[in-house]
N, C-alpha and C positions, 0 to 999 in steps of 0.2 A: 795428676801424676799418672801414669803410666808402669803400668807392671807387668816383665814380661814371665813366659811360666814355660822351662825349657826342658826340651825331651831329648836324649840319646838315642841314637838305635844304632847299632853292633852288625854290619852287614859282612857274611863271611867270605871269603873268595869265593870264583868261583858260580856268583850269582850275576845271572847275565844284565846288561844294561837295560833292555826294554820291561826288564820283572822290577828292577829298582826305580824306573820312572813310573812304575804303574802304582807299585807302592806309594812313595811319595805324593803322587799325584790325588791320590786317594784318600791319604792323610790331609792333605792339604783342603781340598773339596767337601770333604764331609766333616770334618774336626777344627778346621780353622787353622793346620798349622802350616809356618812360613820357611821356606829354609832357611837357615842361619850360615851353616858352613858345614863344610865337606874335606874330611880329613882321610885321603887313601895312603897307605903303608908300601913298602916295597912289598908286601909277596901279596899284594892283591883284596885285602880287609880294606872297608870302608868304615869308618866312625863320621855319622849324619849326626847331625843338630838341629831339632826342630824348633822352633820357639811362638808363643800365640799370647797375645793380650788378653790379662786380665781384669775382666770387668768391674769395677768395685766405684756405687757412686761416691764422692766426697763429700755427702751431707748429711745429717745424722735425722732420723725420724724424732720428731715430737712424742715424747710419752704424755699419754692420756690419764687422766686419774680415773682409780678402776670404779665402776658402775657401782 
């Protein structure tokens, strides 16, 4: 199964398009995360959604009896 583990970020107007791609893009490349959706307001606020898998195997380790 699959679990994802999701991030807001709060972007305020006013911040130019090439500084939010470089962002992102950095997030993405060094953190693993993916964009999910991108919500801009009328006076110019962006609310980003990041989202990235997490890793967890499905099968449980053998307990050993202690020495």
């Amino acid at each position: 199964m699959i679990i994802y583990e999701y991030q807001l970020i709060k972007v305020p107007r006013g911040v130019k398009k090439i500084a939010l791609h470089r962002m992102l893009t950095e997030y993405a490349e060094r953190e693993r995360w993916i964009l999910d959706r991108v919500r801009i307001y009328p006076d110019g606020r962006h609310l980003v959604q990041l989202k990235r898998k997490v890793w967890r195997p499905d099968y449980q380790f053998e307990q050993l009896p202690p020495l």
